[in-house]
C-alpha positions as CSV (number, residue, x, y, z in Angstrom):
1,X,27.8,18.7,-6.8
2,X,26.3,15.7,-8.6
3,X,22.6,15.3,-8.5
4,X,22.6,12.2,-7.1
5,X,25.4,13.1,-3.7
6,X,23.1,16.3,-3.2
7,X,20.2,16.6,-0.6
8,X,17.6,19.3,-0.5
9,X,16.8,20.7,2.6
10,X,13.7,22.9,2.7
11,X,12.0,24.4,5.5
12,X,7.7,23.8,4.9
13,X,5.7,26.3,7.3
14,X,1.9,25.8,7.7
15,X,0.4,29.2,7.4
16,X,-2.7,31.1,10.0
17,X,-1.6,29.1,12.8
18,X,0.1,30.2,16.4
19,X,2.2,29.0,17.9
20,X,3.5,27.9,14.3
21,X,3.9,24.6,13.5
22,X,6.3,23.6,11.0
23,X,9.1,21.0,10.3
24,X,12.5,21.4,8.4
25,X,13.3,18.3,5.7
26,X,16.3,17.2,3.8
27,X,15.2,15.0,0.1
28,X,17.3,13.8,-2.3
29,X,18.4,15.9,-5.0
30,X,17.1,14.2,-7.6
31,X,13.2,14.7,-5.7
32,X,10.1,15.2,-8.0
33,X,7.6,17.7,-7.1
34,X,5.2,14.6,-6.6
35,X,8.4,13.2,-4.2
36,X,8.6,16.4,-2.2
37,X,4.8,16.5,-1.7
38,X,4.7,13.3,-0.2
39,X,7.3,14.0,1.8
40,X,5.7,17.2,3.3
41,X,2.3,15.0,3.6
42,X,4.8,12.3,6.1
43,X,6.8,15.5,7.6
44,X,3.1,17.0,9.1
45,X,1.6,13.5,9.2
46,X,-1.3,14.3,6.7
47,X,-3.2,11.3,5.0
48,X,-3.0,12.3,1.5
49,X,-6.6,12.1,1.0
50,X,-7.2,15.2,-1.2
51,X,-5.6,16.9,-4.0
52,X,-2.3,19.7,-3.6
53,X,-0.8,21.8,-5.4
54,X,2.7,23.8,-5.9
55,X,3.1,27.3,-7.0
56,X,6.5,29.1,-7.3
57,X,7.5,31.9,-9.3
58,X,10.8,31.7,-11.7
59,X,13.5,33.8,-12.1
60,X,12.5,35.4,-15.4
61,X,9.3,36.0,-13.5
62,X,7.2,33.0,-15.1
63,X,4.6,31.8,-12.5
64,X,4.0,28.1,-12.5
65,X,1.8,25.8,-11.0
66,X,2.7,21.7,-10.4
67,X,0.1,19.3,-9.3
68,X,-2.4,16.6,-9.8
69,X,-4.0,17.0,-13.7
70,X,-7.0,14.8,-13.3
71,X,-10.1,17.0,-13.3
72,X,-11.0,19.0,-16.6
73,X,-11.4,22.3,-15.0
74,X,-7.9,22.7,-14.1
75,X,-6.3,25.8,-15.5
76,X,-3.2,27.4,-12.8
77,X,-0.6,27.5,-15.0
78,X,0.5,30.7,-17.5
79,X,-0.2,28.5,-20.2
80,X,-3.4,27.2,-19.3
81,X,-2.7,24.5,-17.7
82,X,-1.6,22.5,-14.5
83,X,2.1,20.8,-14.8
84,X,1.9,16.7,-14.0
85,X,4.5,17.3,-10.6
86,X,5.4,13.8,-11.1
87,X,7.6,14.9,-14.6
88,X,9.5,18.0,-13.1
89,X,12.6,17.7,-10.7
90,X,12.0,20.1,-7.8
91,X,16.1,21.2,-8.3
92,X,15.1,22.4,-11.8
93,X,13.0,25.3,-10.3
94,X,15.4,26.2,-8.1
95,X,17.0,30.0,-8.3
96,X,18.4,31.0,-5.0
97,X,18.8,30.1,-0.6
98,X,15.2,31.3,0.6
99,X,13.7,31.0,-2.4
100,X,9.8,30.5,-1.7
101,X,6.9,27.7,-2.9
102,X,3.3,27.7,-2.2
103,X,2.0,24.2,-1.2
104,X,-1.3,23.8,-1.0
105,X,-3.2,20.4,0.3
106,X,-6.6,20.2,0.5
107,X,-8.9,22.7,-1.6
108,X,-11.8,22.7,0.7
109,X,-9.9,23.3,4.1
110,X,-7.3,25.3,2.3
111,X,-3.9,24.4,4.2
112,X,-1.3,26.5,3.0
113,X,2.2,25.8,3.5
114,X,5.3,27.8,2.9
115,X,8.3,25.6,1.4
116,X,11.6,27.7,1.9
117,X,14.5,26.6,0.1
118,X,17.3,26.5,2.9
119,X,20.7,24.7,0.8
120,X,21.9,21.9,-1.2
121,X,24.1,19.8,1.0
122,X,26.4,16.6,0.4
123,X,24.4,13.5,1.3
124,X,25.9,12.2,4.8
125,X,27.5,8.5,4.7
126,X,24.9,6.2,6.6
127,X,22.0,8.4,6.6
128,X,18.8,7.8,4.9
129,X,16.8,10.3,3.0
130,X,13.9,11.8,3.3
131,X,14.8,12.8,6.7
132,X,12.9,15.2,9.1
133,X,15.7,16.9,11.3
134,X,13.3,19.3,12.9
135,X,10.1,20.7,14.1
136,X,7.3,22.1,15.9
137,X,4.3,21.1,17.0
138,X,1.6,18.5,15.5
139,X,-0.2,19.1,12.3
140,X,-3.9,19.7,12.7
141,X,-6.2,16.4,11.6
142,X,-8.0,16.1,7.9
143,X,-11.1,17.2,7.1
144,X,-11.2,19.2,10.5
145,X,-12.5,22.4,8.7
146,X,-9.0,24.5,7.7
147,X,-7.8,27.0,10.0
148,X,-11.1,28.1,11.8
149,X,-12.4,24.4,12.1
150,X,-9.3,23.5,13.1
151,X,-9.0,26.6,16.0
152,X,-13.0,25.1,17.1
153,X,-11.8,21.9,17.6
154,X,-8.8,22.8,20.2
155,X,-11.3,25.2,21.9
156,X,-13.3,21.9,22.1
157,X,-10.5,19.6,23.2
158,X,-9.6,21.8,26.1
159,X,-13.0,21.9,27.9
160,X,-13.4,18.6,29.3
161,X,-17.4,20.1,29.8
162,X,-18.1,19.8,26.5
163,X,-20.0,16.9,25.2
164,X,-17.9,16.2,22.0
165,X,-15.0,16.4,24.1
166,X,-13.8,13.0,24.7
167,X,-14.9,12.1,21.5
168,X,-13.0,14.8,19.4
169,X,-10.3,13.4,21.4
170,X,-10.5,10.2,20.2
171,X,-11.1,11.3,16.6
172,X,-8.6,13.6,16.0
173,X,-5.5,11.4,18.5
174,X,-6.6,8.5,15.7
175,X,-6.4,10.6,12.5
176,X,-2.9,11.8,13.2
177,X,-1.9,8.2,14.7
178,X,-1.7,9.5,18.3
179,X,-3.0,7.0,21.2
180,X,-5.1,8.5,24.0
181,X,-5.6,12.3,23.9
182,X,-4.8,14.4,20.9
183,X,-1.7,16.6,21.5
184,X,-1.8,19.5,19.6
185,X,1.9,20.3,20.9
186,X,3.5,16.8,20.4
187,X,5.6,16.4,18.1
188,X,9.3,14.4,17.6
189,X,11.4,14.8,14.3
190,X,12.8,10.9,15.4
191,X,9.1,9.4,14.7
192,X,9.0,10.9,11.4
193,X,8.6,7.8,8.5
194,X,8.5,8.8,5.3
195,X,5.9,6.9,2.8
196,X,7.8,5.5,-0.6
197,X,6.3,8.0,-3.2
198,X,6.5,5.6,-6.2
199,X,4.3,3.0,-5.4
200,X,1.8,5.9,-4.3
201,X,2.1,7.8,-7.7
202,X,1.7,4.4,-9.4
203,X,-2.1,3.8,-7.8
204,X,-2.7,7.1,-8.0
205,X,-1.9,7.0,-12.2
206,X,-3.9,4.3,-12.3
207,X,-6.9,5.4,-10.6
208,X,-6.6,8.6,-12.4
209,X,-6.5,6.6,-15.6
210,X,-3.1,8.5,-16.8
């Protein structure tokens, strides 16, 4: 199957959360590891505020690490370094159905993912890829403290006594584009839209001065 008439479909998990939330994607073959990241970042409705990384683990047992090169005391990789994520097709690294890649946004709150390679399907006439075709619940807020912060602020959210309550509400309903109250539980594959990843990774070259 040509690169190009292939799509990806990859389940992404977000780990230390129950009831799990996670979401189920199909990207075109072709997809970068930058591509895919911003796809995952649209998929859980993150803002793309901090910096991610992917780790996966090769066939001939090489560990590698793809991500964002931009600070000097970078050093994931076997060889010492990070790999630019915007150079390597995500198909490359491929091996196997079920095959598993660490994604990791956000190195002070620590959200882990787990990207599960499901198949490589034919692209379907009329459809338009990225495409979210499934899911579970919403993604928690940025900067809301990782797992633990992120378990406070429900706690929070459900006591209409407390006096951060309504204003948590509005906070964390705004940061993941929700009106009114935040709903930890809402979430529709349909209302998915994906960002384009080139013009992002163009601003972000340029900030980053590569």
């Amino acid at each position: 199957m040509a690169v190009q008439s292939r799509v990806l479909q990859f389940r992404i998990e977000l780990l230390g959360i129950e009831p799990l939330i996670w979401r189920r994607i199909q990207v075109p073959g072709d997809y970068t590891f930058w591509d895919l990241h911003v796809a995952i970042q649209s998929a859980f409705a993150w803002n793309d505020s901090h910096l991610h990384e992917f780790k996966l683990t090769t066939r001939a047992a090489r560990r590698l690490c793809f991500g964002l090169p931009v600070d000097g005391d970078f050093d994931r990789g076997p060889d010492g370094e990070l790999l630019p994520n915007w150079r390597y097709q995500v198909a490359d690294y491929l091996d196997a159905k079920d095959q598993r890649i660490e994604y990791l946004y956000d190195f002070g709150d620590d959200w882990q993912h787990v990207v599960i390679y499901e198949d490589a399907l034919q692209k379907s006439p009329g459809k338009r890829y990225p495409r979210c075709i499934a899911g579970e619940r919403c993604g928690p807020p940025d900067d809301c403290g990782g797992v633990h912060g992120y378990a406070s602020l429900l706690e929070i959210l459900a006591n209409p006594k407390d006096e951060e309550h309504k204003s948590s509400h509005v906070w964390a309903a705004s940061m993941k584009g929700q009106r009114g109250k935040f709903d930890p539980e809402a979430f529709d594959e349909q209302t998915v839209k994906f960002a384009n990843p080139a013009p992002r990774l163009k601003r972000m070259l340029k900030e980053t001065g590569w």
